[in-house]
C-alpha positions, 0 to 999 in steps of 0.5 A: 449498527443499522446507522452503520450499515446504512453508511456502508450502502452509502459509501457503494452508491458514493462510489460506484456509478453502476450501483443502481438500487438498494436491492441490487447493492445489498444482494450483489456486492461482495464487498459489502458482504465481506465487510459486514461478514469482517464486523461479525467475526471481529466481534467474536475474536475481541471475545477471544473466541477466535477459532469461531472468528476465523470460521466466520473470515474462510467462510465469507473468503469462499462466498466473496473471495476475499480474505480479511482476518478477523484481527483486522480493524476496519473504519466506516464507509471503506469500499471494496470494488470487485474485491476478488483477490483481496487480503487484508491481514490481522494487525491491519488498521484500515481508517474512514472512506478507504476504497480497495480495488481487486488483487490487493494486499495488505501484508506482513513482510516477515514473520515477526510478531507483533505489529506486521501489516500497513496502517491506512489512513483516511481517504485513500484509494489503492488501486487493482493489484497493490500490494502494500507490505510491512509495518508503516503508514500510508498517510491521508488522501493518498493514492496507490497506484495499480500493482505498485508494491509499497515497501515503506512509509508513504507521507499524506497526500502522495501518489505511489506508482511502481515496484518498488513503490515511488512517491511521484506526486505530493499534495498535487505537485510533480517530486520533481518540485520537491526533490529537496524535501524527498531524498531518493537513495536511488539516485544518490548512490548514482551520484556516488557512483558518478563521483567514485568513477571521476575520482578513478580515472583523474588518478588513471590520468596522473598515472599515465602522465607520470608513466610518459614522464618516467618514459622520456627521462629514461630515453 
């Protein structure tokens, strides 16, 4: 448990350039104690003690403002930066070296039972006010821009920027360079829009030179 503890000041100092001492980390960083206060009450709600586990959860909301459900799991060294604001909900699993930033969610889409919140891989950051909803992955080293809402499943390596939320790089290249790999439904329905309108005005255009024809034979 210490080994852990120890890890999770480890991954602040990692982290956060303005984190100067043990002291202040242990003693300042909501995060922190959002995270070990999460520990504790995950314990009880495996237990199955849960009304004891979510008194545990709303009182660390009301002393770090933010709000994890004891259901969540939680890999080792995740950081929460000025994490006021933040939700994480009860089928979320969180992976290893995950850094959050304020505002952001991690929410269900629906009322469905079940598996209804994200699943995080390793090594991914999401940035102030990203709002992550629904039952998918968000693959390994990615990374989730700020108050981008994400709506589907995001490969390993992206940058997601936008509402709705758009993979814009993948493993360091442009999409541009991959837009054969990733197909945007945005786009192809523009297409097919585009086709539906040429289509339309080559028969207005038969129309009008029969009507003209039709005009010259009757004169």
């Amino acid at each position: 448990m210490f080994k852990r503890m120890k890890s999770d000041i480890q991954a602040v100092f990692d982290n956060d350039p303005a984190a100067r001492s043990w002291f202040e980390v242990i003693f300042t960083y909501s995060g922190l104690h959002a995270i070990w206060s999460h520990r504790l009450a995950h314990a009880f709600y495996r237990r199955r003690w849960f009304t004891t586990a979510r008194i545990i959860s709303q009182t660390s909301r009301f002393f770090t403002g933010i709000e994890i459900h004891p259901g969540a799991r939680i890999g080792n060294r995740l950081f929460i930066d000025h994490g006021m604001g933040v939700v994480i909900g009860e089928t979320c699993e969180i992976g290893d070296d995950v850094v959050i930033y304020q505002g952001v969610t991690l929410g269900g889409s629906g009322k469905e039972k079940g598996k209804r919140h994200p699943t995080i891989g390793n090594n991914v950051v999401i940035g102030s006010g990203a709002k992550i909803l629904g039952s998918f992955k968000i693959g390994d080293q990615s990374n989730i821009g700020a108050n981008s809402v994400v709506l589907k499943e995001v490969p390993p390596g992206s940058t997601v920027v936008g509402i709705p939320g758009k993979v814009v790089r993948l493993r360091g290249k442009p999409l541009d360079r991959l837009s054969h790999q990733l197909p945007d439904p945005v786009i192809d329905s523009m297409k097919a829009l585009q086709r539906q309108i040429d289509e339309l005005q080559s028969e207005l255009a038969e129309l009008r030179g029969q009507l003209s024809k039709e005009r010259v034979t009757s004169e």
